[in-house]
Each structure stands twice: as C-alpha cells, then as structure tokens.
C-alpha positions as CSV (number, residue, x, y, z in Angstrom):
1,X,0.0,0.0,0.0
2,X,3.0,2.2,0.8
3,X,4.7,1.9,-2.6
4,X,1.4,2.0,-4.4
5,X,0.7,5.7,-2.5
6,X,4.0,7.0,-3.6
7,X,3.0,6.2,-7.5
8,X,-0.3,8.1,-7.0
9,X,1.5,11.0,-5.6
10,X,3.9,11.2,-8.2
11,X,1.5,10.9,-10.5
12,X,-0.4,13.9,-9.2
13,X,2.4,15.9,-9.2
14,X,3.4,15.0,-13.4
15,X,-0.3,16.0,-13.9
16,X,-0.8,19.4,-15.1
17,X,-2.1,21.8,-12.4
18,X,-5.8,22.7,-12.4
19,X,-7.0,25.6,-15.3
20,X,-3.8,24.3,-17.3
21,X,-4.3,22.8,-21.2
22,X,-3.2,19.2,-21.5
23,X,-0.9,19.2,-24.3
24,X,-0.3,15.8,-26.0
25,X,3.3,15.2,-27.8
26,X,3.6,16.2,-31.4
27,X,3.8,13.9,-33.7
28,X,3.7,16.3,-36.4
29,X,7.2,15.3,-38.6
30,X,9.1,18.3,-39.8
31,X,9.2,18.9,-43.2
32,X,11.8,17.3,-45.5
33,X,14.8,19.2,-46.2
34,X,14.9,20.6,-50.4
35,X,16.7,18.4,-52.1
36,X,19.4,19.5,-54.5
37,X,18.6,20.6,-57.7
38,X,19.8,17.8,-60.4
39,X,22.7,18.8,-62.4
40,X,22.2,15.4,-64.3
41,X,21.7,15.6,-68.3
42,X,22.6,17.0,-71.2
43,X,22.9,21.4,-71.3
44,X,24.2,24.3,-74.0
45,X,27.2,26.0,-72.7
46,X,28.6,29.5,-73.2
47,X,31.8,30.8,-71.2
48,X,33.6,34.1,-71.0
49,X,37.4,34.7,-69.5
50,X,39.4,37.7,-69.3
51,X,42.9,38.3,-71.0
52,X,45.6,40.3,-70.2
53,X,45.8,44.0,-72.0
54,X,41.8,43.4,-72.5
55,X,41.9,40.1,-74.2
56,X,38.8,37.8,-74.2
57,X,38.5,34.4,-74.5
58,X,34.8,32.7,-75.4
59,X,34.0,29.1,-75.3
60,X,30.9,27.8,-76.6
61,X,29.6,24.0,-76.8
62,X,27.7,21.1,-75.5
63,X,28.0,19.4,-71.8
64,X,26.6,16.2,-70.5
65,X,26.5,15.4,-66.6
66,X,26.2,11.8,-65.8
67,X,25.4,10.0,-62.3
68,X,28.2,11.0,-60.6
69,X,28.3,14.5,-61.2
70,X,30.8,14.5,-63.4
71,X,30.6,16.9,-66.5
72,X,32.6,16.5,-70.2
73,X,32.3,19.1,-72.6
74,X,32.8,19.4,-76.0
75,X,33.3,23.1,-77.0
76,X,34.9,25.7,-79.8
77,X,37.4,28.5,-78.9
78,X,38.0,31.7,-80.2
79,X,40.6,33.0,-78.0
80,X,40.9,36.7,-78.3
81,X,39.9,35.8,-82.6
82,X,42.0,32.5,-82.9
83,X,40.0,29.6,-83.5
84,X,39.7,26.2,-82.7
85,X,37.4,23.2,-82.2
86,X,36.9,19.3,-81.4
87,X,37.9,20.4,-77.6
88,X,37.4,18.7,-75.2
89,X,37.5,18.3,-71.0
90,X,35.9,17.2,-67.9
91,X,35.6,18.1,-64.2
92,X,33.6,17.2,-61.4
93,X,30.2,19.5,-60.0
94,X,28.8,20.0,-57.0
95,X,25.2,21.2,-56.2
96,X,23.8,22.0,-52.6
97,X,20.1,21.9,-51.7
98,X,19.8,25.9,-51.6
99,X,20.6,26.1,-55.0
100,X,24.8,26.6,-54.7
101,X,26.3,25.3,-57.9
102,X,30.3,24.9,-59.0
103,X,32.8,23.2,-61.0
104,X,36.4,23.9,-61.1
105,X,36.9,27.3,-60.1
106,X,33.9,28.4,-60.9
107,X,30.9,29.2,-58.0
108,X,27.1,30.5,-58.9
109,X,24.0,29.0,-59.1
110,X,21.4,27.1,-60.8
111,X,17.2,27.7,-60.7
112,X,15.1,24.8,-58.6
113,X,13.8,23.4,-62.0
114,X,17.3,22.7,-62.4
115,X,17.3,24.1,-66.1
116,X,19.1,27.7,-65.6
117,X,22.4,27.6,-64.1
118,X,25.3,30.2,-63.9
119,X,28.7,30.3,-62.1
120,X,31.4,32.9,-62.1
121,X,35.3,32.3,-61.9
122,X,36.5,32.3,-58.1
123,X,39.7,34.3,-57.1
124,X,43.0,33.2,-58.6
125,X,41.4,32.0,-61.6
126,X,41.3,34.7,-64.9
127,X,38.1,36.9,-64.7
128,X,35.4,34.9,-66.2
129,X,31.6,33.8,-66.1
130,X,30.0,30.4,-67.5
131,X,26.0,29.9,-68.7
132,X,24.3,26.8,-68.8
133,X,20.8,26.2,-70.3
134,X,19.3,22.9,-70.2
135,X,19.4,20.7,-73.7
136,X,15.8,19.6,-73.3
137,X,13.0,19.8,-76.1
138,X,11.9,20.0,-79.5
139,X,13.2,23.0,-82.0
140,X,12.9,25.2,-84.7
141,X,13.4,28.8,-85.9
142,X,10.0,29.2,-84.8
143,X,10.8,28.7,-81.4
144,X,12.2,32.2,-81.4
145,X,9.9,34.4,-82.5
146,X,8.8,38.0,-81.6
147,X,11.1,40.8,-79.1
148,X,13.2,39.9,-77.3
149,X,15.7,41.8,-74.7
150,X,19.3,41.1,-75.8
151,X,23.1,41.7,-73.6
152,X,26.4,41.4,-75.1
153,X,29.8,41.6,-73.8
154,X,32.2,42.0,-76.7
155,X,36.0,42.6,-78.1
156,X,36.2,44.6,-81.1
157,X,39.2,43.5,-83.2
158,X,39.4,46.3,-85.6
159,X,42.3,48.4,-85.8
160,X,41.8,50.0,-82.4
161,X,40.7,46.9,-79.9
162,X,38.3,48.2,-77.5
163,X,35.7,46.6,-75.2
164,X,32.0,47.4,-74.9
165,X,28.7,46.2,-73.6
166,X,25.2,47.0,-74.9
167,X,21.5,46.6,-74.4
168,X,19.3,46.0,-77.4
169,X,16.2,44.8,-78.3
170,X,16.0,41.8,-81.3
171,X,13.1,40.8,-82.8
172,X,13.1,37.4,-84.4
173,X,10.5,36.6,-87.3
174,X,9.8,32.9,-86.9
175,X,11.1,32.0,-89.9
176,X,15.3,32.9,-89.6
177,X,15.3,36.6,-89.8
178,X,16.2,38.6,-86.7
179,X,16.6,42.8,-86.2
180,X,17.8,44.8,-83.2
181,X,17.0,48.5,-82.6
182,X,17.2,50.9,-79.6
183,X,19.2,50.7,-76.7
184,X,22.7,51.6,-76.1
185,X,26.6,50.4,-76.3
186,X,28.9,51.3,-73.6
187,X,32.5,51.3,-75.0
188,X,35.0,52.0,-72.2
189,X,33.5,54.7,-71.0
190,X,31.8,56.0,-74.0
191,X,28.0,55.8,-74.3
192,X,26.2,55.8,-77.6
193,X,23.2,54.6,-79.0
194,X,23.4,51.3,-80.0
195,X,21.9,51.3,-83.7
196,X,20.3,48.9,-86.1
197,X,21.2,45.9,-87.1
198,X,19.9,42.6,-89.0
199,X,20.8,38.8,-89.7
200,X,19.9,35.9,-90.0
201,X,19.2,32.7,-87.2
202,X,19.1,29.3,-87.6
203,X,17.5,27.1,-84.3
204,X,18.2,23.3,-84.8
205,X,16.2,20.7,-83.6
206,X,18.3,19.9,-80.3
207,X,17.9,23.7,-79.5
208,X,21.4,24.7,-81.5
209,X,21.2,28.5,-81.8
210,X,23.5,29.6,-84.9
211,X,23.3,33.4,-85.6
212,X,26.4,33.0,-88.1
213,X,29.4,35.0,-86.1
214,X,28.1,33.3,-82.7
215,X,26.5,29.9,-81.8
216,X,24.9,28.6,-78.4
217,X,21.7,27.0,-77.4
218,X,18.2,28.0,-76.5
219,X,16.2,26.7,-73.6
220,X,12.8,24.7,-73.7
221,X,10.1,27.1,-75.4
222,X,12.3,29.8,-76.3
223,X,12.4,31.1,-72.8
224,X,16.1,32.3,-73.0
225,X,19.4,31.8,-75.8
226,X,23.0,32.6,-75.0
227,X,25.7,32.4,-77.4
228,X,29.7,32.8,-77.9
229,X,31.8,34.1,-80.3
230,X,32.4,31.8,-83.3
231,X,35.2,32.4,-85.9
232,X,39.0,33.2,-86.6
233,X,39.3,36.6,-86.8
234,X,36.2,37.5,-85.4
235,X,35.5,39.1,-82.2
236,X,35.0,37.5,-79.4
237,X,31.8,37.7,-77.6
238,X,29.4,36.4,-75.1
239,X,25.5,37.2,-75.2
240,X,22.2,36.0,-73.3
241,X,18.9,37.2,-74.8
242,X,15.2,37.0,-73.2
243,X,11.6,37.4,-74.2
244,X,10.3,40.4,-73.7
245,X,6.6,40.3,-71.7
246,X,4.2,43.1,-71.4
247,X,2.4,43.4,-67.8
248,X,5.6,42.8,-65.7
249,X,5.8,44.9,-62.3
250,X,8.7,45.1,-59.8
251,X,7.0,42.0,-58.1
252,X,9.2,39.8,-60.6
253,X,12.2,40.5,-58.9
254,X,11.2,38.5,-55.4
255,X,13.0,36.3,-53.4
256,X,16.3,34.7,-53.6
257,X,19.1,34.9,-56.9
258,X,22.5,34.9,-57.8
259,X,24.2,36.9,-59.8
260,X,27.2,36.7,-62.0
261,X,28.5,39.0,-64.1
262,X,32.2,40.4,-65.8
263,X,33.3,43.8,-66.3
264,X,36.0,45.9,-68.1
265,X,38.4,48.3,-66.2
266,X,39.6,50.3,-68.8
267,X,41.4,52.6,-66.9
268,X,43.8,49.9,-65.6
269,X,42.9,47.4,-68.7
270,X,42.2,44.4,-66.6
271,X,38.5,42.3,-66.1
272,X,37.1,42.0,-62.7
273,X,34.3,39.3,-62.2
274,X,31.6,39.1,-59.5
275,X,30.1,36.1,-57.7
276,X,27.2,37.9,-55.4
277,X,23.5,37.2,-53.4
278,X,20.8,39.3,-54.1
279,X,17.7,39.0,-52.0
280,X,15.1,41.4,-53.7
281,X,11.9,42.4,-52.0
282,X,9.6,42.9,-55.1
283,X,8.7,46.4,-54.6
284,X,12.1,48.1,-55.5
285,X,15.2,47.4,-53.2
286,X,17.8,44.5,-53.2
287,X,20.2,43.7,-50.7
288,X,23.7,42.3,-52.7
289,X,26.7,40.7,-50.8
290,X,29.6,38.9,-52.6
291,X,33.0,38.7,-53.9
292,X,35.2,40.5,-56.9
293,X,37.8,38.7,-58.4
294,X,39.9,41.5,-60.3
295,X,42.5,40.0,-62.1
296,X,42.4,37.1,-60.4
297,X,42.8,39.2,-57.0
298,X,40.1,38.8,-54.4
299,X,37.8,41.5,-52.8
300,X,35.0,41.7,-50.8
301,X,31.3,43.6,-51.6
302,X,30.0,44.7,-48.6
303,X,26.5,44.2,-47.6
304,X,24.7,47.2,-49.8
305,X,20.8,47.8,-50.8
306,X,20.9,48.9,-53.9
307,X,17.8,49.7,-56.0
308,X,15.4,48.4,-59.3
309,X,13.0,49.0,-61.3
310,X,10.8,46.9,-64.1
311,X,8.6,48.4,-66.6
312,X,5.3,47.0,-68.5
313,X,7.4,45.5,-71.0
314,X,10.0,43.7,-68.6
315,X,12.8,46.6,-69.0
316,X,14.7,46.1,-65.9
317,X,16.8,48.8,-64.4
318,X,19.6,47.6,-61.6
319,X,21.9,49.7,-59.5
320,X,25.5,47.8,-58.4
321,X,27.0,48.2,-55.0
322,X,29.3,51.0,-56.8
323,X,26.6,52.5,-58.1
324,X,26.9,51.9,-61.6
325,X,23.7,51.7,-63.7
326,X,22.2,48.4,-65.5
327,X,19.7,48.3,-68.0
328,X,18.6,45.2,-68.9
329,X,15.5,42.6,-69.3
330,X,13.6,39.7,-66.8
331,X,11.7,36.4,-67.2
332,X,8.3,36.1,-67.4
333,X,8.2,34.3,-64.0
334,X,11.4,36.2,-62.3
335,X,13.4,33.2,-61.9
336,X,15.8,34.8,-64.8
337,X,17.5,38.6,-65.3
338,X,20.0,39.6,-67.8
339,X,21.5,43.2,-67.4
340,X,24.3,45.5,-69.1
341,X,25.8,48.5,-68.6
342,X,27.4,51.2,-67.5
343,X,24.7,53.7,-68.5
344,X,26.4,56.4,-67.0
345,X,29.4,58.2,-68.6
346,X,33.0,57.2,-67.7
347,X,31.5,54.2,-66.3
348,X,33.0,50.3,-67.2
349,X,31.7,47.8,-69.8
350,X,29.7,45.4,-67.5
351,X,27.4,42.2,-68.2
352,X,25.6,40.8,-65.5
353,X,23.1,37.8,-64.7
354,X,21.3,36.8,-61.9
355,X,19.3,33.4,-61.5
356,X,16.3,32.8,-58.7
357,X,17.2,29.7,-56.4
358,X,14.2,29.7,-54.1
C-alpha cells in the first residue's frame, strides 16, 4: 500500500495543475529538407574569361552530366579571334540543396527546375563567367519568335581593340530573320546609342542557336538563348537574350538569386568578375553581398541595398553596389534577369546575370 501511494502521488504531481491545457506530444514530422537541384543531363554551354591588355577568350559547346556528377564538354574556342574546335575536357560539379552550384573554379547558381544555371570564376582564376541552359526539347526557328531583350559583352578586333557592352532589343521573325533596334553600347566609358542591325538565325532541332558569327543554345520554349563568339578573326563575344513580356511589375524580382556578371576596367585594362547574393523584395530594393575577383585578386562587396526597377514591358533597371547603372531585361516568371551596362558616362563595360534559387 505504501509503494502503491507514492506512484499516485507522483503521479499527481506529473499532472498538469488545475485551469492548465493538456498538451499531448507532437507527432507532427518536420518537413523534408529541399533536395538539391539535379545537375544530371545534357545542357548548352557558353563561357567568358578575361585576357591580359583586355583580351577575351569565349568558349561555346555542348556538356553532359552523368550520375556521378561528373561533366565532359565538347566546345569551340575563339581566343581573343584564334579559332579552334573538337575540344574537349571534364571536371567534377557540385550542387547543394539551396541552390549553390560549381565546377572547377567556378561558383554561382542554378534555378530549382534545375534548367538555368550560372557560375562565375572564383579568385586566382582569370576573370570569367559560365551559362548553362538545359538541352531539353523540340526546336525550330520558330521557337524564337517575336522581341526579345538582348546583352552582349564583346571585343572589337578592328584596328583599335576596345571593349563594350550594350542593351538591345531583337526581334526574331519565326522564320530565320532577326533585327535589333534601340538601346545603347557602352564602349569603355563612351555611351552611344546602339543602332540597327539585321541577320539571319538558324534554331536546330536539339535547341542549336546559330546566328552566323556566334553559336549557343536555347532553352525549352524559347524562354532564353546565350551564345559565344564563333570564328577566326572575329571578335569574341558572349551574349544572353530573353523574351520580352508586357504586364511585368517590380513584383518579378522576389526572393532569392545569384548573380554573376564580368566587367571591363579600362582605366587599368584588366577584367574583374563578380560572384554575389541578391535577396530582392519585389517592390524596388535588393540587398547584394559577394566577392570580386579583379584579375584574379580577391575583394570583398560589402552588404549594400541597392535599388530596381521593371517596366510594362520587362525593361529592368539595376543599381550595383558601386553605383553603376544596368539596363537590362527579366523572365516572365522572375526566376531569370540579364543586365548591361554602365549607363552612365565614364562608367566600365559590364554584363551581368542573376538566377532565382528559391
């Protein structure tokens, strides 16, 4: 009786006291942690490094990514307008379940659809960025078809090398004729307008984007292209285009995005490339933190709200940490932007693109 006593009483006192809510234990499991993005499959390529005096160097190609995360690509070079072809190399990837992506020394991101992915060259590695678009659908030249928003970040091999950046918009008939008007060329420092021009545009039926001088690949539905610089002689280049869409609003740009870009410092003629976060709030501010590699030198960007700004027809207007200006273009859904610049005078060449990873 004793011992049987002593279990009530410790019973009583594990009982909640009077006027308090039992509370049962939760077996409620917590959710799932996101799981990683898959790298895995076949994707376009297009990447960008900086020479020494203001050199570039483009490669363009294919890249498949097996089970193991390992990547082989087979690519063309035109290094600073020498050619060549039928390269070929391989390196290992890594992606993390936030979205992180990198191979070699390259760092960025890629979108959780796993179909957009961009990285940009870490310190001690030459200035550079890389684009990936997933190889994934069924082609032709109609798949581009109407405006588009268009960046380029080029050498000009004339008889005075210089480099430049420029905003455009190309419109693409359907049926392998494309035309840019409007915008603007930054070239080292000097701001004009950047003019008319016309071609023509092949789209093959694995998503093959051939616009004659430069080649790359398109995505699934013609939701974005990027392309290299193709042939001895020629300059070369690196460009990203995207459609444009009437009835975007500043609420685009939400959430969670890398950015990657390459820039010109013609003053001291070396390239600086950027590896950053950018959390935007949809209404007109973005916080940016990150890190330059100038010449293969590291330095830090500082935590920094910077502003934006998106028109009816997608225009997109940036402001970097330094407070250079961007003009530029965004997806449909957001989970894209593409952005050139400087706009202002005295201001360097710059190309920039950010990815959503949330």
């Amino acid at each position: 009786m004793r011992c049987l006593n002593l279990l009530l009483c410790a019973a009583l006192v594990l009982l909640p006291a009077c006027g308090d809510r039992f509370v049962p234990f939760d077996k409620t499991e917590s959710p799932a942690p996101p799981e990683a993005p898959d790298i895995r499959g076949d994707w376009h390529v297009v990447l960008l490094q900086g020479g020494s005096g203001g050199g570039l160097n483009t490669f363009w190609g294919t890249a498949t990514v097996d089970a193991a995360g390992m990547m082989a690509v087979g690519f063309e070079n035109n290094d600073n307008g020498s050619y060549s072809s039928g390269l070929m190399t391989t390196s290992a990837t890594s992606v993390a379940a936030d979205g992180t992506f990198g191979f070699e020394e390259h760092e960025g991101g890629i979108t959780r659809a796993g179909d957009i992915a961009v990285a940009g060259t870490v310190p001690g590695g030459a200035p550079g960025i890389a684009l990936l678009l997933r190889k994934n659908g069924t082609f032709s030249d109609a798949t581009l078809n109407g405006p588009f928003h268009l960046i380029q970040f080029r050498r000009g091999l004339g008889a005075s090398p210089a480099t430049y950046a420029l905003y455009a918009r190309q419109e693409f008939d359907g049926a392998g004729a494309r035309t840019s008007s409007g915008g603007f060329r930054n070239t080292e420092g000097v701001g004009v307008a950047a003019g008319l021009g016309s071609g023509a545009y092949a789209v093959l039926p694995d998503g093959a984007y051939d616009a004659g001088s430069h080649q790359g690949g398109v995505l699934d539905g013609g939701e974005a292209a990027i392309s290299g610089g193709r042939d001895a002689d020629d300059d070369p280049l690196i460009q990203a285009m995207l459609p444009l869409r009437f009835g975007a609003t500043n609420g685009l740009f939400t959430g969670t995005y890398v950015l990657v870009g390459i820039q010109y410092d013609y003053a001291m003629r070396v390239y600086r490339s950027t590896i950053a976060r950018v959390v935007a709030d949809g209404v007109g501010r973005a916080t940016a933190t990150g890190t330059l590699n100038v010449d293969g030198g590291a330095s830090s960007i500082p935590v920094a709200s910077v502003p934006f700004a998106i028109d009816g027809d997608g225009l997109m207007e940036f402001t970097l940490p330094d407070g250079d200006r961007l003009s530029g273009g965004i997806a449909s859904d957001g989970r894209m932007a593409i952005l050139a610049g400087g706009r202002d005078a005295d201001s360097d060449p710059a190309f920039f693109v950010l990815v959503r990873l949330d």
